[in-house]
N, C-alpha and C positions, 0 to 999 in steps of 0.2 A: 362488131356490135359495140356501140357505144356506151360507156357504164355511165350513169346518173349520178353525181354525187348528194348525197343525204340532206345535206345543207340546200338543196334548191326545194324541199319541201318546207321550208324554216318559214321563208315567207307568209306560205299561203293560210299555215299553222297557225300563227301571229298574230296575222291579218281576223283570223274567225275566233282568236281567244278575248282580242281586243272588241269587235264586233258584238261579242257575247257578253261583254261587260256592260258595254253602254246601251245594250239592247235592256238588262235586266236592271240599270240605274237609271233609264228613263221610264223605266212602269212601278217603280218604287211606289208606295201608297202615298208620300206626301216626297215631289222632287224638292222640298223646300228644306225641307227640315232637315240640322245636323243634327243623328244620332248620338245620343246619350249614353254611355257608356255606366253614371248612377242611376239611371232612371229604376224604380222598386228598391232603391240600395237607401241603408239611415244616411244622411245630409252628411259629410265630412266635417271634422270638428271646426269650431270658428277661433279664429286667429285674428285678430284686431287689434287695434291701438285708437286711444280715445280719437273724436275730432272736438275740438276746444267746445264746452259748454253742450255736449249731445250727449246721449246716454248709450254706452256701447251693448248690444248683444252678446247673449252668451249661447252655449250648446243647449242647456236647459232649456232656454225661450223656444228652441226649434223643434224641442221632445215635447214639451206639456200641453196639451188639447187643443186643441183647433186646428183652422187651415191658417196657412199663413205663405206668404211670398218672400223670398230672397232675390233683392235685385241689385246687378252689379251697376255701378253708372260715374262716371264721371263728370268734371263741369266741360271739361275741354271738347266732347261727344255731342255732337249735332243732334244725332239720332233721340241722345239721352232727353234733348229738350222736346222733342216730338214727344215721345211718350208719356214724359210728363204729366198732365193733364189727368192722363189714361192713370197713371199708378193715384192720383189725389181722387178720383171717382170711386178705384176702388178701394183706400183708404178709408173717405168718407160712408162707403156700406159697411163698413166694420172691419174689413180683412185688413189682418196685423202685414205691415210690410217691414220688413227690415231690410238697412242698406246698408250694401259694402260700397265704401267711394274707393273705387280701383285707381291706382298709378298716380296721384293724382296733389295737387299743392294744397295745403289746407284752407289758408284763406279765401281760395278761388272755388273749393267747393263750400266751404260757408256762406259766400257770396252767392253762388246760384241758387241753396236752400231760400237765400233770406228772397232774392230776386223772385222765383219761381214759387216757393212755399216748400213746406217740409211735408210729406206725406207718412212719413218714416215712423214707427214705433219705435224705433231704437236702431243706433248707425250706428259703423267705425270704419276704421280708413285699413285698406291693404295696400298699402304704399309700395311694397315688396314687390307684389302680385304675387306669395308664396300660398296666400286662403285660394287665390282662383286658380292656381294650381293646381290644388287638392280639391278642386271644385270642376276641374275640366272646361272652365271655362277660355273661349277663343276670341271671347272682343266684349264690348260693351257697346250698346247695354245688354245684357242677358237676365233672364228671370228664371228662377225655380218654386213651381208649385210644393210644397209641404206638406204633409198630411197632419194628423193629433200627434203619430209617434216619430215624427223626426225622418219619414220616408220621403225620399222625393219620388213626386207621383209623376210632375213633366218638366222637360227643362225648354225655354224659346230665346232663343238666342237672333237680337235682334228687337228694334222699337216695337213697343206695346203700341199698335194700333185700334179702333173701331172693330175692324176686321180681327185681326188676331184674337178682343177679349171676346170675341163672338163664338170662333173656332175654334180654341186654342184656349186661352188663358180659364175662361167660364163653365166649359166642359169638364177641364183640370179640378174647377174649385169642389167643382159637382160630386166628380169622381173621391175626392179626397174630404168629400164628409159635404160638404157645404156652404155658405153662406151662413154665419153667425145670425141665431135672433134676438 
């Protein structure tokens, strides 16, 4: 009689662990979305350095009342110029945006502000990328929803589209108090 060795069940083991993964990551609720790892967590402290003639944020701005957005973005970011548009509409409804310019040369993001417009309540530069660190961020542009008390409600990583402030970005607001009157 011929013995089997143990290692010929390794395959077919493997085969259905691997199976099992991608069975339960393709019915995920949103296959789009990368989890958040702060999402309910207070916003991580802010770490900044001026950009010439802007007014920096501090951790205070992101504790006292309201909703507010935190958006990473730089000038050298394609994506960052798509959304654009998207962060000045909601701006102009009142919601405070503050910017971290990530990685980025100063000039060349003062130059996109002036080119583009500034929608920003108040900006400063992570030149480092040690704030997006401690923000868990994985590229730009990224956004975090804020609540009154400095909680992040959602994080979207990736351009602010039509689409996204529909699903995504507005639902956030909703959730985290509202729409300023």
């Amino acid at each position: 009689m011929a013995r089997v060795s143990p290692l010929m069940a390794l395959p077919p083991v493997l085969f259905v662990a691997i199976a099992t993964l991608f069975y339960f990551g393709m019915n995920r609720e949103n296959k789009d979305a990368i989890p958040s790892a702060r999402q309910g967590q207070p916003a991580p402290p802010v770490q900044l350095t001026a950009l010439q003639g802007k007014t920096p944020f501090t951790d205070a701005d992101l504790r006292e009342g309201g909703v507010k957005l935190v958006n990473y973005w730089a000038s050298w970011c394609a994506p960052c110029r798509v959304e654009h548009p998207h962060l000045e509409t909601l701006a102009d409804e009142g919601i405070p945006i503050y910017g971290v310019n990530y990685k980025d040369e100063p000039g060349k993001a003062l130059g996109f502000l002036e080119e583009l417009g500034d929608p920003y309540a108040a900006i400063g530069a992570d030149a480092s990328g040690r704030m997006a660190l401690d923000w868990g961020v994985y590229g730009v542009p990224e956004t975090y929803v804020i609540d009154a008390d400095g909680t992040i409600v959602t994080r979207f990583a990736g351009p602010i589209t039509e689409r996204v402030l529909e699903t995504t970005i507005m639902p956030a607001i909703e959730e985290a108090g509202g729409l300023p009157e």
